[in-house]
C-alpha positions in Angstrom: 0.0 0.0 0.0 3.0 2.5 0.8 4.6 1.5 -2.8 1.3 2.4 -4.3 0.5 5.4 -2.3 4.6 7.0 -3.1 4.0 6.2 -6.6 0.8 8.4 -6.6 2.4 11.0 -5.1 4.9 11.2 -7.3 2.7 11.0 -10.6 0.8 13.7 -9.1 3.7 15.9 -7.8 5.2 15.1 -11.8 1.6 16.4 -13.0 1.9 19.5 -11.3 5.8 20.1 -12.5 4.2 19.6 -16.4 1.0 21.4 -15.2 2.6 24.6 -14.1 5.6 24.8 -16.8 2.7 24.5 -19.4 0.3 27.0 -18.2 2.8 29.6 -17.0 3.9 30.3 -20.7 0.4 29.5 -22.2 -1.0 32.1 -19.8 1.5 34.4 -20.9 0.8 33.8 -24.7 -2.8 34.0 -24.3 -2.0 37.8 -22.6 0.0 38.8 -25.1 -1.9 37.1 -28.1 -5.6 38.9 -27.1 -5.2 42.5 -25.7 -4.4 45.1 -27.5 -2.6 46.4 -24.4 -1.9 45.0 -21.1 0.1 45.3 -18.0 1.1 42.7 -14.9 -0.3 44.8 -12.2 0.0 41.7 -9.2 2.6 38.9 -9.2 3.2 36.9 -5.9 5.6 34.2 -5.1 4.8 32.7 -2.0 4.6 29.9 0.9 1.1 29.5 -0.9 1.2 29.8 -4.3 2.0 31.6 -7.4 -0.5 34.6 -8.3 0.1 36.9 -11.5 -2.8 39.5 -12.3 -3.3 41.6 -16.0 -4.8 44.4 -16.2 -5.5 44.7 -19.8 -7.5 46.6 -22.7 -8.9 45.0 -26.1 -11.3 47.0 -28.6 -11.6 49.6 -25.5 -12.9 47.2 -23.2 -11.3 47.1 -20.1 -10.5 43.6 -18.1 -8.9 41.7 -15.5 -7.1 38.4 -15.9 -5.3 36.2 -13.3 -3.3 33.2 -12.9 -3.6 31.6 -9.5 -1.3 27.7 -8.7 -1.5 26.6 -5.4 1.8 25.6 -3.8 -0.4 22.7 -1.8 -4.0 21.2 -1.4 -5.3 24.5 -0.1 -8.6 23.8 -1.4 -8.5 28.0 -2.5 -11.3 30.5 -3.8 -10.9 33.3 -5.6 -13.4 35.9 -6.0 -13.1 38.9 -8.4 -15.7 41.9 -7.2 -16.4 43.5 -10.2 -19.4 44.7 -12.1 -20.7 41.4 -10.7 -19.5 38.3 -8.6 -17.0 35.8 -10.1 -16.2 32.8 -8.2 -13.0 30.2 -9.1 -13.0 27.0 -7.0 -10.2 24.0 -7.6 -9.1 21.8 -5.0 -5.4 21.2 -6.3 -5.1 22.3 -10.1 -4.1 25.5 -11.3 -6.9 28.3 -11.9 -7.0 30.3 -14.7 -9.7 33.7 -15.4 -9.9 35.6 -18.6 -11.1 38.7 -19.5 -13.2 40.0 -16.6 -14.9 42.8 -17.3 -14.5 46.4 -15.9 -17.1 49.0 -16.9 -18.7 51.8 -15.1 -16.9 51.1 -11.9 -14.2 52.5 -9.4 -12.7 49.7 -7.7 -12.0 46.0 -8.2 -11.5 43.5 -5.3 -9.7 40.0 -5.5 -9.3 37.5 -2.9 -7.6 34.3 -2.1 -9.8 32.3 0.1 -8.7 28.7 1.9 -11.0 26.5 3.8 -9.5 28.1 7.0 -8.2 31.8 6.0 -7.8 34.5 3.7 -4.5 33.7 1.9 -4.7 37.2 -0.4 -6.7 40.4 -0.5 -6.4 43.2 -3.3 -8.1 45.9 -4.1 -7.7 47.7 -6.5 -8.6 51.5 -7.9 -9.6 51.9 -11.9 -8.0 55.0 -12.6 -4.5 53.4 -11.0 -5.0 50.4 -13.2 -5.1 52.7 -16.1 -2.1 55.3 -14.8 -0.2 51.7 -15.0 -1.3 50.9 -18.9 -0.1 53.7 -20.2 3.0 52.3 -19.9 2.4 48.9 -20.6 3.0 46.5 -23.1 1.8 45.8 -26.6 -0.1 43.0 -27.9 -1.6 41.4 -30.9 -5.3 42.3 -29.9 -7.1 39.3 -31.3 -9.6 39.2 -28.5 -10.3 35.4 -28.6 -9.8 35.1 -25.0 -10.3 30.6 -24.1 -12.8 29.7 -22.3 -11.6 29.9 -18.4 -12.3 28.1 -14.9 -15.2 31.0 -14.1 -18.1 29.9 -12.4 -20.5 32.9 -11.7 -22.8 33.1 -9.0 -25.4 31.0 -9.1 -27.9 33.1 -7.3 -29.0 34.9 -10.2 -29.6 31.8 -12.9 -31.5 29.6 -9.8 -33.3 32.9 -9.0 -34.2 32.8 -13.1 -34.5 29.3 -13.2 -37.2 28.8 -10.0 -38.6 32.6 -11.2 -39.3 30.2 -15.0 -40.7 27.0 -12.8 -43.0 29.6 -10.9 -44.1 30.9 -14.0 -45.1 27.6 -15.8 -46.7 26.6 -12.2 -48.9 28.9 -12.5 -49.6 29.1 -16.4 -50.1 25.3 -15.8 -52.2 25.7 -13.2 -54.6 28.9 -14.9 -55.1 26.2 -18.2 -56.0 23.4 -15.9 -58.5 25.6 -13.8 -59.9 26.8 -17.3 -60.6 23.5 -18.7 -61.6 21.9 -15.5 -64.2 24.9 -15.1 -65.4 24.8 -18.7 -65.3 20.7 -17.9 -67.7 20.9 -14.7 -70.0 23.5 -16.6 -70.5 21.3 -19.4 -71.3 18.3 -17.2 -73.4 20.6 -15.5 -75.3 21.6 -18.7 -76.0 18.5 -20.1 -77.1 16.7 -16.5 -79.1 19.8 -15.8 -80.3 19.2 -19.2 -81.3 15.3 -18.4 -83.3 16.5 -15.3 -85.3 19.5 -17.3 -85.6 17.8 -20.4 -89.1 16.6 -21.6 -88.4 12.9 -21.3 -89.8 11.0 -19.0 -92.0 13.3 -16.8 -94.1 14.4 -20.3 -94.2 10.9 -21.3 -95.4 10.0 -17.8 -98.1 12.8 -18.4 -98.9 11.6 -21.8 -99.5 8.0 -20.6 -101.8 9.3 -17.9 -103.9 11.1 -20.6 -104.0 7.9 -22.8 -105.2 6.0 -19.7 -107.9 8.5 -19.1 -109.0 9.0 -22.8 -109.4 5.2 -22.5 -111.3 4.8 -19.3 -113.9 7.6 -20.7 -114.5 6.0 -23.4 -115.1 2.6 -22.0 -117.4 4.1 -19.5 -118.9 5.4 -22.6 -120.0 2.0 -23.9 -121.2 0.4 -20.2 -125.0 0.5 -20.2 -127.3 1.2 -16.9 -127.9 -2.5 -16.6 -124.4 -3.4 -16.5 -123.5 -0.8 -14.3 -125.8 -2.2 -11.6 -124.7 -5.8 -12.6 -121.1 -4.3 -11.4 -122.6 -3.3 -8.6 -124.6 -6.1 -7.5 -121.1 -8.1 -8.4 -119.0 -5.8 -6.1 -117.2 -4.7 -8.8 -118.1 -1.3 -7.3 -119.0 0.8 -4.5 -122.3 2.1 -4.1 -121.2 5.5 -3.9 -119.6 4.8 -7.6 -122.6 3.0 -9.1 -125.2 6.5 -7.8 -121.9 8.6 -9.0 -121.9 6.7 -12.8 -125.5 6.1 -13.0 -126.3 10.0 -12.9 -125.0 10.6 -16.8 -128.1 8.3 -17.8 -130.0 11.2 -15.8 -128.2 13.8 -18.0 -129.0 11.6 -21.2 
């Protein structure tokens, strides 16, 4: 396990020798190669690492770009303050920000942070940065900065991204109450409908006519004698046969 561990080490300690003679220069170059203008305005050598800040100028745009290699696992964070929040986070690699924009400001803050303590605080004024350019050096100006290890705050886009949820929330919910309304009033309509309809309480009426038109008529047809032969049967009452019998009166 000690073999394996020493020969980890040492491929990572190799790594970091390659990784920082690489970057250095490619940093450098990518200075050199993008702004029109640019000066080194920070460089630190210490027991924590190796920092190099540019203060630059590219199509008269003003920016900051940094360097930052950790001399150990420092876990650092750097934050540039400047018209917003940008946020660098690597545990052991080197980290790398291009281009940061500086517009309509007066100051711009940058700071080293470790899991424990601050390891480096600057802040600097505009109008110094740009004393120090006029005297600073020339470069190729083709403004096609690479892409860098920024990470910006993440307020903002989960602010935008919960604002978007919220907003389909509730245009999900305003089409859903729509058609569930225009859903209930239709039921509503056509059961309404069934219960006012002239379907079964007409017919019911109808039938009862029929069965009246019917009995009239068949009373019609009985005779006075067998209208007392239903009585003397008990086919009926007494008080229906003196009731019945008085329309041979009338006729």
């Amino acid at each position: 396990m000690l073999g394996i561990k020493l020969i980890c080490s040492v491929v990572l300690l190799f790594s970091s020798i390659i990784s920082c003679t690489i970057s250095y220069p490619h940093f450098d170059e990518v200075i050199k190669e993008n702004y029109d203008k640019y000066v080194v305005v920070e460089s630190i050598n210490d027991n924590y690492g190796e920092l190099e800040i540019v203060y630059g100028r590219v199509n008269n745009n003003d920016s900051i770009s940094f360097i930052y290699i950790p001399a150990s696992q420092i876990n650092p964070t750097i934050k540039v303050i400047s018209n917003k929040t940008y946020t660098y986070s690597s545990k052991d690699d080197i980290i790398v920000g291009y281009e940061i924009r500086i517009k309509k400001i007066d100051e711009i803050t940058f700071s080293i942070q470790s899991d424990e303590y601050e390891v480096v605080k600057k802040t600097y004024k505009i109008d110094d940065l740009e004393k120090l350019l006029d005297d600073g050096h020339l470069g190729s100006g083709k403004n096609d900065f690479p892409s860098d290890d920024r990470v910006k705050s993440k307020l903002p886009i989960l602010l935008i991204f919960f604002g978007i949820a919220f907003l389909l929330i509730v245009i999900f919910s305003v089409i859903a109450t729509i058609v569930v309304n225009k859903y209930i009033k239709q039921f509503n309509e056509k059961y309404n409908k069934g219960e006012t309809d002239t379907y079964i309480f007409p017919n019911v009426v109808e039938i009862k006519e029929v069965e009246v038109v019917e009995e009239k008529e068949k009373e019609a047809e009985i005779t006075e004698e067998q209208l007392y032969e239903m009585y003397k049967k008990g086919e009926i009452s007494y008080q229906e046969y003196l009731s019945k019998s008085r329309r041979f009166d009338e006729d």
